[in-house]
PDBQT receptor file of N, H, CA, C and O in Angstrom, charges set to zero:
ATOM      1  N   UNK A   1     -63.671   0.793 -17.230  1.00  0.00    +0.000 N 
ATOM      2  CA  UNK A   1     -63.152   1.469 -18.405  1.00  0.00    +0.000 C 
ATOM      3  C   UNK A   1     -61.649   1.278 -18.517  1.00  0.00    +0.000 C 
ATOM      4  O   UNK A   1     -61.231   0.841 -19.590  1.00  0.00    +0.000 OA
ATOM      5  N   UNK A   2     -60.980   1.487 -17.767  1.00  0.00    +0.000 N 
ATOM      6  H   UNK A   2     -61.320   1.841 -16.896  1.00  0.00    +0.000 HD
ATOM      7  CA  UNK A   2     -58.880   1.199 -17.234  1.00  0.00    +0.000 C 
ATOM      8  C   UNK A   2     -59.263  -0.403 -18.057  1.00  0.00    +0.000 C 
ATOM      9  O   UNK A   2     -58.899  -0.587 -19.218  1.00  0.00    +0.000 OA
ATOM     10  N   UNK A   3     -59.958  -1.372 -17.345  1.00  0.00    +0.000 N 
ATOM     11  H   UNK A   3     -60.254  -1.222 -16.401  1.00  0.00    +0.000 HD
ATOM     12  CA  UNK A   3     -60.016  -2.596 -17.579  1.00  0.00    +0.000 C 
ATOM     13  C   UNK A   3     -59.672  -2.653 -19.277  1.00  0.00    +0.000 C 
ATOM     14  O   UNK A   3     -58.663  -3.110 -19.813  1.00  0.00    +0.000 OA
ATOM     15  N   UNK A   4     -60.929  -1.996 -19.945  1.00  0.00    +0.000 N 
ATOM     16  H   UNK A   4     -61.749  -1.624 -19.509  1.00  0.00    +0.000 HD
ATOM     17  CA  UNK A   4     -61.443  -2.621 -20.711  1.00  0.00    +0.000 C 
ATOM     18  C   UNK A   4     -60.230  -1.952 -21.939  1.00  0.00    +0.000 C 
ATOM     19  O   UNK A   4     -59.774  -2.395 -22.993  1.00  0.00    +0.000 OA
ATOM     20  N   UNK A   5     -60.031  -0.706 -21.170  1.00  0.00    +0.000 N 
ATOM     21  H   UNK A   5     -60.401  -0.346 -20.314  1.00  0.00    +0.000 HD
ATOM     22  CA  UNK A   5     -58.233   0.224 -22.113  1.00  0.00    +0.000 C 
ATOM     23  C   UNK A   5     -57.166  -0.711 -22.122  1.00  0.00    +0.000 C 
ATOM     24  O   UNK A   5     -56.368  -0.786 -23.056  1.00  0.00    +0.000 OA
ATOM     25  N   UNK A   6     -57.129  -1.414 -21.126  1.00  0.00    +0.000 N 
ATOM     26  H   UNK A   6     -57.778  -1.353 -20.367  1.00  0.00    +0.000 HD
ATOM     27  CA  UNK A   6     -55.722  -1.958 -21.193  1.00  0.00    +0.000 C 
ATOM     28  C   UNK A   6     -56.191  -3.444 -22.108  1.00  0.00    +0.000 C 
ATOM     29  O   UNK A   6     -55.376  -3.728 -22.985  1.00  0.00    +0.000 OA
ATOM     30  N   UNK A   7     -57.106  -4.166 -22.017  1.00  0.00    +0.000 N 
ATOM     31  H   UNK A   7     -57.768  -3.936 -21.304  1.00  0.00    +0.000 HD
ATOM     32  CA  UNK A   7     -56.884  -5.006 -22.726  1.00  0.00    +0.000 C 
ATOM     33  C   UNK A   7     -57.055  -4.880 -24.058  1.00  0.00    +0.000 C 
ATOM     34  O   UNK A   7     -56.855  -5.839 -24.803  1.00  0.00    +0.000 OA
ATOM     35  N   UNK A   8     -57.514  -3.466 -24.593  1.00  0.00    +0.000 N 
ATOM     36  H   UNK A   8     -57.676  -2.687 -23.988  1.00  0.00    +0.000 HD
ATOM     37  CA  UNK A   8     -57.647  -3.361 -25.604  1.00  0.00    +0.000 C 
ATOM     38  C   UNK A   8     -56.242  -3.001 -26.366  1.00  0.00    +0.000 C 
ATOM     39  O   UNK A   8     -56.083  -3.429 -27.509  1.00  0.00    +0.000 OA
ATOM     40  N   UNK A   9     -55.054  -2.085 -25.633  1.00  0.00    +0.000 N 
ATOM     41  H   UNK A   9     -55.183  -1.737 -24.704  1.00  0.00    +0.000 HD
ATOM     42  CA  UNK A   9     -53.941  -1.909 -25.800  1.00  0.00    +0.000 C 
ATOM     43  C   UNK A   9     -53.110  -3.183 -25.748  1.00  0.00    +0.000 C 
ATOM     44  O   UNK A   9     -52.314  -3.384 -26.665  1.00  0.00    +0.000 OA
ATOM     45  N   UNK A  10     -53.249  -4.255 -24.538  1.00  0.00    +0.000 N 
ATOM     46  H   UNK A  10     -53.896  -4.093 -23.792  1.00  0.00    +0.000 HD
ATOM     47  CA  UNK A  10     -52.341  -5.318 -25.011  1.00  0.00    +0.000 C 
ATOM     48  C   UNK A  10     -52.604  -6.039 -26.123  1.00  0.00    +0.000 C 
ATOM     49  O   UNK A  10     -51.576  -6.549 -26.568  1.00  0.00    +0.000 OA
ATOM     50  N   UNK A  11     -53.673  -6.306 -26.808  1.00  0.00    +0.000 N 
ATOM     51  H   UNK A  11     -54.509  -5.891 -26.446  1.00  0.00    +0.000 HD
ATOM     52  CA  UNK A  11     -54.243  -6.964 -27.715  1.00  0.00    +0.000 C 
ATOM     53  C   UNK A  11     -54.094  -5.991 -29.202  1.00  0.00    +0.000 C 
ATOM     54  O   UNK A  11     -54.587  -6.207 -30.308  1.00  0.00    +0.000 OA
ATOM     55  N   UNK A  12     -53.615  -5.372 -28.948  1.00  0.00    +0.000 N 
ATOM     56  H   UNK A  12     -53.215  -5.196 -28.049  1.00  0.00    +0.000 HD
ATOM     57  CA  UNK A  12     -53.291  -4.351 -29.893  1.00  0.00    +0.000 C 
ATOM     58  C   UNK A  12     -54.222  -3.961 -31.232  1.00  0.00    +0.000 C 
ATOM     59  O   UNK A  12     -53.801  -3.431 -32.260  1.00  0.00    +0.000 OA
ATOM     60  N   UNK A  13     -55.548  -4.350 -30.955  1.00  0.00    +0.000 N 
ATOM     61  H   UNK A  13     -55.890  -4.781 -30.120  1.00  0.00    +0.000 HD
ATOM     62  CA  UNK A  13     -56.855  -4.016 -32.040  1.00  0.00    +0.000 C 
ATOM     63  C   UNK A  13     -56.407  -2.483 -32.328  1.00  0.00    +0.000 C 
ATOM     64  O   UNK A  13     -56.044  -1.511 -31.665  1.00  0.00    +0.000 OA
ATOM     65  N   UNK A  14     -56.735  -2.955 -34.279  1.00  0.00    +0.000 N 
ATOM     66  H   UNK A  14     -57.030  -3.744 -34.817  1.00  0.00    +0.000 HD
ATOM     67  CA  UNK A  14     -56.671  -1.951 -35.149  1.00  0.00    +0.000 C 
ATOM     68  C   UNK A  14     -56.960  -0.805 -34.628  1.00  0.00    +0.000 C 
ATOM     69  O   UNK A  14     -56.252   0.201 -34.589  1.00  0.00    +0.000 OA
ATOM     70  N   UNK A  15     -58.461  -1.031 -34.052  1.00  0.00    +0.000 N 
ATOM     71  H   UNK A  15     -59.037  -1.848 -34.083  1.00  0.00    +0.000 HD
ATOM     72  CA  UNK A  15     -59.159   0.411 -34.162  1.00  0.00    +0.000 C 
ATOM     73  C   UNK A  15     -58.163   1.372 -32.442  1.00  0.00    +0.000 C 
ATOM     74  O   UNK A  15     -58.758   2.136 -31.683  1.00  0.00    +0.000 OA
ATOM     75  N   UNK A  16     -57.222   1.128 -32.354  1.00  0.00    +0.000 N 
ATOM     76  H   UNK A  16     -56.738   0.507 -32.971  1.00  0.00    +0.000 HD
ATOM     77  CA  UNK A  16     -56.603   1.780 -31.294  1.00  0.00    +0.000 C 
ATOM     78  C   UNK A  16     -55.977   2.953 -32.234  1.00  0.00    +0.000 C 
ATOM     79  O   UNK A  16     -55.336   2.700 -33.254  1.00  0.00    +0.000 OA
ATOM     80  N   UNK A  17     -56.298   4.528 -31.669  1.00  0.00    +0.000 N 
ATOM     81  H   UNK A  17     -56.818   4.734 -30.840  1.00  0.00    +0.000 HD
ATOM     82  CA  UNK A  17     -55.695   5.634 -31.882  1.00  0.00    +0.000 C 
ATOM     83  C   UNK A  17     -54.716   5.508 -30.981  1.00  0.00    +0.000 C 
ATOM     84  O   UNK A  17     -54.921   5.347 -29.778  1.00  0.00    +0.000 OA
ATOM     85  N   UNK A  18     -53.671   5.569 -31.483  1.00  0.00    +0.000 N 
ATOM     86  H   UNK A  18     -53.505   5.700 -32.460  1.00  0.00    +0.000 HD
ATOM     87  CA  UNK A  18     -52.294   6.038 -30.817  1.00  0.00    +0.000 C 
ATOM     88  C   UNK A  18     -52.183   7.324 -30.580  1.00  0.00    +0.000 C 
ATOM     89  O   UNK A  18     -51.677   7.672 -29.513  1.00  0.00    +0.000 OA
ATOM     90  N   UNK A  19     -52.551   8.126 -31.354  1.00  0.00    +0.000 N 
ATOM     91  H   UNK A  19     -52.962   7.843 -32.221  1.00  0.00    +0.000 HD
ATOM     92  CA  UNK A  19     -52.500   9.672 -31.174  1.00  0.00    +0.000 C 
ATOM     93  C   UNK A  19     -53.783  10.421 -30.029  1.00  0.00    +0.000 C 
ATOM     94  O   UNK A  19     -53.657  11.489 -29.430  1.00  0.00    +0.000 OA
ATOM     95  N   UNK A  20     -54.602   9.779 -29.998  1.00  0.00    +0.000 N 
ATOM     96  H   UNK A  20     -54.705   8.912 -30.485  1.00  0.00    +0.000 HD
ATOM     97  CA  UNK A  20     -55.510  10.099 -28.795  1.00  0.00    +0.000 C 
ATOM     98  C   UNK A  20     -54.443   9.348 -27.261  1.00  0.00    +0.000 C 
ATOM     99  O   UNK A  20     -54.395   9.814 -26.122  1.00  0.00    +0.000 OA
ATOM    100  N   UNK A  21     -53.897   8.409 -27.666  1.00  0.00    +0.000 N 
ATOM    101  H   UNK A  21     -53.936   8.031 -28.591  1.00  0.00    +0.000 HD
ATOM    102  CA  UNK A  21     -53.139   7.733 -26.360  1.00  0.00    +0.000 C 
ATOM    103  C   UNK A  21     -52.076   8.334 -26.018  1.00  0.00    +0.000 C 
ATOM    104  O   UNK A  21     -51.820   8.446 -24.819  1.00  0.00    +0.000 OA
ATOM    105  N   UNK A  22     -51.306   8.803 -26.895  1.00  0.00    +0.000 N 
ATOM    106  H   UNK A  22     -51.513   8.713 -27.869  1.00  0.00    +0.000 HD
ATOM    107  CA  UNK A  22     -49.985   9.950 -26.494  1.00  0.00    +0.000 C 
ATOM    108  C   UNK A  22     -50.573  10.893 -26.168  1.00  0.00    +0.000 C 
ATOM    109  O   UNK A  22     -50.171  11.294 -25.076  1.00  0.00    +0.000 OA
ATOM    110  N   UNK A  23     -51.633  11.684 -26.728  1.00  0.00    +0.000 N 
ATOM    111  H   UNK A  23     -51.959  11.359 -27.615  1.00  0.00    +0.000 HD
ATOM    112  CA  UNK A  23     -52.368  13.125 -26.238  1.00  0.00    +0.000 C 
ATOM    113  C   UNK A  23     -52.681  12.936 -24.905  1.00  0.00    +0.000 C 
ATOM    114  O   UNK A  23     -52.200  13.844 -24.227  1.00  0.00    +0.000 OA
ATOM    115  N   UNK A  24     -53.403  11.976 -24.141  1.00  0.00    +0.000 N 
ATOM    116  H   UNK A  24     -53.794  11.238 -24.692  1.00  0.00    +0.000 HD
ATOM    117  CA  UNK A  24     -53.381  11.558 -22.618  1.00  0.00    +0.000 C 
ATOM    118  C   UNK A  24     -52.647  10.842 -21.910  1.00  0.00    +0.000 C 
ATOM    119  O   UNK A  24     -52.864  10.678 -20.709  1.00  0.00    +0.000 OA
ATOM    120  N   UNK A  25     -51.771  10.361 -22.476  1.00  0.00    +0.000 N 
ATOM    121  H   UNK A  25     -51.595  10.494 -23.451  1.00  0.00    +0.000 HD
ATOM    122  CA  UNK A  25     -50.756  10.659 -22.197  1.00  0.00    +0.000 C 
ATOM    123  C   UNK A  25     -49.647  11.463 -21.400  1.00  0.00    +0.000 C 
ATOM    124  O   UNK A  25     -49.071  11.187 -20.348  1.00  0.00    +0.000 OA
ATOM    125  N   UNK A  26     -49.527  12.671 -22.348  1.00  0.00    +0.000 N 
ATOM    126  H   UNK A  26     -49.996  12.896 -23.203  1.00  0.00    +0.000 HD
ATOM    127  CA  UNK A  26     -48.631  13.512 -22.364  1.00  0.00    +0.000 C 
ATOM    128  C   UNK A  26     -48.756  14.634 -21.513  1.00  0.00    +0.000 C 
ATOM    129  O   UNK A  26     -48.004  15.113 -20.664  1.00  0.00    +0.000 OA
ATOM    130  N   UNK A  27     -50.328  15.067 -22.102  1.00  0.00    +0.000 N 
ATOM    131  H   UNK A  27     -50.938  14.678 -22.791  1.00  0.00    +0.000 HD
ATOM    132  CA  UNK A  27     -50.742  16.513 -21.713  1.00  0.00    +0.000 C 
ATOM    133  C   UNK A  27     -51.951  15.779 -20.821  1.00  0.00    +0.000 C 
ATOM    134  O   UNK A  27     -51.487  15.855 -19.683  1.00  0.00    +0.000 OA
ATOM    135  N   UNK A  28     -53.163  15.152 -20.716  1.00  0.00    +0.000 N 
ATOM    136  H   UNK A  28     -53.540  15.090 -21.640  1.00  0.00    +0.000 HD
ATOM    137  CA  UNK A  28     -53.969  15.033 -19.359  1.00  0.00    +0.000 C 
ATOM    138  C   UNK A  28     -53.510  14.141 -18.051  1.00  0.00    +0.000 C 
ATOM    139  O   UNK A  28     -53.792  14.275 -16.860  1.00  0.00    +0.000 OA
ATOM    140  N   UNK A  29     -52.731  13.225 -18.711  1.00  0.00    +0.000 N 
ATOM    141  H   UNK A  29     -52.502  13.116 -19.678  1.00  0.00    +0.000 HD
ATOM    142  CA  UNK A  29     -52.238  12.885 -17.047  1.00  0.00    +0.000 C 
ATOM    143  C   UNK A  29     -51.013  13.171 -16.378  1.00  0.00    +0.000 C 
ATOM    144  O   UNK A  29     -50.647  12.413 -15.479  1.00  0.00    +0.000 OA
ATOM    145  N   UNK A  30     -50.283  14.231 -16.717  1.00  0.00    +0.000 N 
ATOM    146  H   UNK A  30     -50.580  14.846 -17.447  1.00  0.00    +0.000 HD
ATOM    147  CA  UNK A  30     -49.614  15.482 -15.971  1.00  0.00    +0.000 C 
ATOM    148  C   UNK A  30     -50.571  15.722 -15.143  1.00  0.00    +0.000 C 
ATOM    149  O   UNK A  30     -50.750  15.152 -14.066  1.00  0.00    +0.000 OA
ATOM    150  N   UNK A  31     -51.438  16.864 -15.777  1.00  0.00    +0.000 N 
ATOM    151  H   UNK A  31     -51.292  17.327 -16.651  1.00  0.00    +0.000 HD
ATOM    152  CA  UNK A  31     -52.469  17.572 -15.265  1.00  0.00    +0.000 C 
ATOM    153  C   UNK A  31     -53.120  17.219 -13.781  1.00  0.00    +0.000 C 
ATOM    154  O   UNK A  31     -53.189  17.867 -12.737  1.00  0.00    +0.000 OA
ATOM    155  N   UNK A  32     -53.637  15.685 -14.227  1.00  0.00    +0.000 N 
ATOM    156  H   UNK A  32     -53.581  15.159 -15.076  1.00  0.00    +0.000 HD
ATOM    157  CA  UNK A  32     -54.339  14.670 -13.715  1.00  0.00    +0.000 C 
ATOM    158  C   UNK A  32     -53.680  14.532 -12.021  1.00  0.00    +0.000 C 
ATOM    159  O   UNK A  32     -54.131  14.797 -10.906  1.00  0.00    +0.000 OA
ATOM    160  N   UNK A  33     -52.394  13.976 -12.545  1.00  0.00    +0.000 N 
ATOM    161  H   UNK A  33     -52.029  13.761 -13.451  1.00  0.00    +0.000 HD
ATOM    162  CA  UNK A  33     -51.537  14.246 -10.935  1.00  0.00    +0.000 C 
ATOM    163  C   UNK A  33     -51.507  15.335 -10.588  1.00  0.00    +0.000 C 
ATOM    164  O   UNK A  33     -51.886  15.599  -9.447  1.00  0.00    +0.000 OA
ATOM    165  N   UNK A  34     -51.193  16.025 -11.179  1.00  0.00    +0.000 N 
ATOM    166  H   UNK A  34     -50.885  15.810 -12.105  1.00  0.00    +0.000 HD
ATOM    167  CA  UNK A  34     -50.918  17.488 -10.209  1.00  0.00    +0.000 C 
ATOM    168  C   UNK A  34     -51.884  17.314  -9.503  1.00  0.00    +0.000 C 
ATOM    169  O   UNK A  34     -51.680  16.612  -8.512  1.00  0.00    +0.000 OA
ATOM    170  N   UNK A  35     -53.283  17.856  -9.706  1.00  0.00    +0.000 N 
ATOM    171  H   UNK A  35     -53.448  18.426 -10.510  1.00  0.00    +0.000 HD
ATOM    172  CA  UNK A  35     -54.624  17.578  -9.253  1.00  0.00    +0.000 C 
ATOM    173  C   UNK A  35     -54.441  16.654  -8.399  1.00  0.00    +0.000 C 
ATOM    174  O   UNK A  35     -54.892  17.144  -7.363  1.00  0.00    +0.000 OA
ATOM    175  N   UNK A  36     -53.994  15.424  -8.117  1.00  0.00    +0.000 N 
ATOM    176  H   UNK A  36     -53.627  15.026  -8.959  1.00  0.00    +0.000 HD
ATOM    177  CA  UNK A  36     -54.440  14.297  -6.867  1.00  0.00    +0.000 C 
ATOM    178  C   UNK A  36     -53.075  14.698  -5.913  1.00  0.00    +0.000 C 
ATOM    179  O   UNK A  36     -53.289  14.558  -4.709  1.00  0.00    +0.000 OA
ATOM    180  N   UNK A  37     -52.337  14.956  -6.108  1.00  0.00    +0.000 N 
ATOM    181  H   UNK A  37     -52.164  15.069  -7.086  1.00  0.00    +0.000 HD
ATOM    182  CA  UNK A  37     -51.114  15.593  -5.461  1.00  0.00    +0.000 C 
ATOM    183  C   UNK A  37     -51.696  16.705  -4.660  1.00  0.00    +0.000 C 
ATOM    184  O   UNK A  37     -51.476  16.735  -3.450  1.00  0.00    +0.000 OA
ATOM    185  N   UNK A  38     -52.431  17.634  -5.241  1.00  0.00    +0.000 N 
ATOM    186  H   UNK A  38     -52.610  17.610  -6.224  1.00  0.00    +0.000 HD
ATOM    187  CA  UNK A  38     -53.205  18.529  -4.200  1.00  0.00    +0.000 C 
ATOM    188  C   UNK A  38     -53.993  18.040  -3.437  1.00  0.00    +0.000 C 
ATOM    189  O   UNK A  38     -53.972  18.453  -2.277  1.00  0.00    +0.000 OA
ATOM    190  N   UNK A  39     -54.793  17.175  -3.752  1.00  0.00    +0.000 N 
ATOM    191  H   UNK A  39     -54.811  16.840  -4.694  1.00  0.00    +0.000 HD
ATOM    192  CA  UNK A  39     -55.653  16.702  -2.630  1.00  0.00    +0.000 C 
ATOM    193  C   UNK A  39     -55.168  15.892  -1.689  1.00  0.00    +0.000 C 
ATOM    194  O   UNK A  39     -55.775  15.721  -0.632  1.00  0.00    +0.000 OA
ATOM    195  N   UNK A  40     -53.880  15.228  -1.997  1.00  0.00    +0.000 N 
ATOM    196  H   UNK A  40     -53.387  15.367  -2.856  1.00  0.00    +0.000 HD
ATOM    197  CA  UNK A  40     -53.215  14.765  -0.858  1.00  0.00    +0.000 C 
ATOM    198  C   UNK A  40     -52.380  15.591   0.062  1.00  0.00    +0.000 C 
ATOM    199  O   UNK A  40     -51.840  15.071   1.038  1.00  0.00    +0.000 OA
TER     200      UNK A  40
């Protein structure tokens, strides 16, 4: 799935929401680390 995100972002196809990509971005992968930061 990472794979198939990033080549879809370098290739820059229309159907890419930017606003779903800043939203995880911004606010879930904060989150995301914190979370693996604890488990380490």
């Amino acid at each position: 799935m990472i794979a198939g995100l990033r080549h879809r972002l370098v290739h820059d196809y229309d159907g890419t929401n930017w606003n779903i990509i800043v939203a995880v971005v911004f606010d879930e992968l904060p989150v995301f680390v914190n979370q693996i930061e604890k488990l380490l």
